[in-house]
N, C-alpha and C positions, 0 to 999 in steps of 0.2 A: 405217451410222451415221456422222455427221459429228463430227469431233474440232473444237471450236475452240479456235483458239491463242490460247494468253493475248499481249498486245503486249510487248513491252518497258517499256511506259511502265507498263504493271500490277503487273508485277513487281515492278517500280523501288518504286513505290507501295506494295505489299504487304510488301515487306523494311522499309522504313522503315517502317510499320507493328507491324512486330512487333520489330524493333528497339526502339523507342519505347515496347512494353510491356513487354519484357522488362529495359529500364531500369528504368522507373517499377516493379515488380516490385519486382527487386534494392534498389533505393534504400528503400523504403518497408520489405522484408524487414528488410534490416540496417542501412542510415543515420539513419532517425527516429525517433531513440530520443526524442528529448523528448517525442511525443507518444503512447509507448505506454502501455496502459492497464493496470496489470500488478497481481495482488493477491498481498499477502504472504501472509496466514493463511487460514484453513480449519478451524477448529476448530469442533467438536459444542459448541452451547452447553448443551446435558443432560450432559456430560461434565463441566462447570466446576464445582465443587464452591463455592468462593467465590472470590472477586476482591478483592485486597487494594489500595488507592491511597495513594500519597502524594504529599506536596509539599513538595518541598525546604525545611525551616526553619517546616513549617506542620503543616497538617492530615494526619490517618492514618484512610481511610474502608475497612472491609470489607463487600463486597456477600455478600449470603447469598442475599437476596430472590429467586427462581426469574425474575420478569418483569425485575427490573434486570439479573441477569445475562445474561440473554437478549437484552437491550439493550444491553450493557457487548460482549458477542463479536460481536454484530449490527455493532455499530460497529468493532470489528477486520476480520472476515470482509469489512466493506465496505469498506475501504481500500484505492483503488489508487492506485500512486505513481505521477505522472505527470513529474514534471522529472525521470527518471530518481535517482541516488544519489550519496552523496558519501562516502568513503571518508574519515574522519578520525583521524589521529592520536590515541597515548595520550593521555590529558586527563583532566583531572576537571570534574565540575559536572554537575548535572541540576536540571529542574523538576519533571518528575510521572515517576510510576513507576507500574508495574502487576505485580502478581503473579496470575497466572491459577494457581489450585491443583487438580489433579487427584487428586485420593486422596492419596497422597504424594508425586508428582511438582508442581514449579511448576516455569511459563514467565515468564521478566521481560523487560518492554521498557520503557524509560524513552521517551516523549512529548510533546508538544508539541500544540500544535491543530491542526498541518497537517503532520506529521513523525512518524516511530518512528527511535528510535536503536536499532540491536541491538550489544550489544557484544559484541567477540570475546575469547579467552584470553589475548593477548597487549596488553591494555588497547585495542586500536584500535576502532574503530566505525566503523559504517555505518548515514547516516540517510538514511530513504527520507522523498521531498519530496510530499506529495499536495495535497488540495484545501485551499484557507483554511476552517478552522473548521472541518473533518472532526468533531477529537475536542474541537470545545468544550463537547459538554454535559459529556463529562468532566471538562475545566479547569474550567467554572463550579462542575461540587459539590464539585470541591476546595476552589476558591476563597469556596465561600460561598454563590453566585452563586444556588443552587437546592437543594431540598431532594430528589429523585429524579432521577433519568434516565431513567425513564417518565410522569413528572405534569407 
């Protein structure tokens, strides 16, 4: 059998080659974070007993309805943060608010149309930045706007 020899020049060729992926790799693994696709929740929407909303200084809607609820965790479950997060300071003030109630457990996240704030123990928060208008059918039935989140 005949061996042939790789040249030098191939070599040369095939190092920077993988060099050059194994960059692209690394970078993408851990340096772009803005553009990853990342979702927060995961909840059974048959598990959600009802859904409580509110609005800062306004309206207080509780979802009972099996198909709005269903729509109401659809649109959590689909929420991914894509400008990564912003870690903010105690504060006060919210818009909208969500109470997910599971038997005798609730989950609360306060919201926006294109944000969830989770707050921590120690009053600080963390909002996660996703798509414009994700949770605007939310804001509209807060706001008035529509009478369902299925019609």
């Amino acid at each position: 059998m005949m061996r042939k020899k790789l040249s030098l020049k191939k070599i040369i060729l095939l190092s920077c080659l993988f060099v050059f992926l194994a960059v692209c790799v690394v970078y993408f693994a851990f340096f772009d974070h803005e553009t990853l696709d990342l979702s927060l929740f995961h909840f059974d929407p048959e598990a959600v007993e009802s859904i409580s909303l509110q609005r800062a200084g306004g309206s207080d809607i509780t979802i009972k309805d099996r198909e709005e609820i269903n729509e109401a965790v659809r649109l959590l479950n689909n929420f991914k943060y894509i400008n990564g997060l912003e870690v903010v300071p105690p504060a006060s003030g919210w818009s909208y608010y969500m109470v997910l109630k599971f038997g005798r457990k609730e989950v609360r996240y306060f919201f926006g149309s294109d944000h969830v704030r989770i707050y921590e123990r120690d009053g600080s928060s963390t909002v996660y930045f996703g798509p414009p208008d994700h949770f605007r059918p939310l804001v509209d039935l807060l706001n008035g706007q529509r009478n369902s989140l299925t019609g």
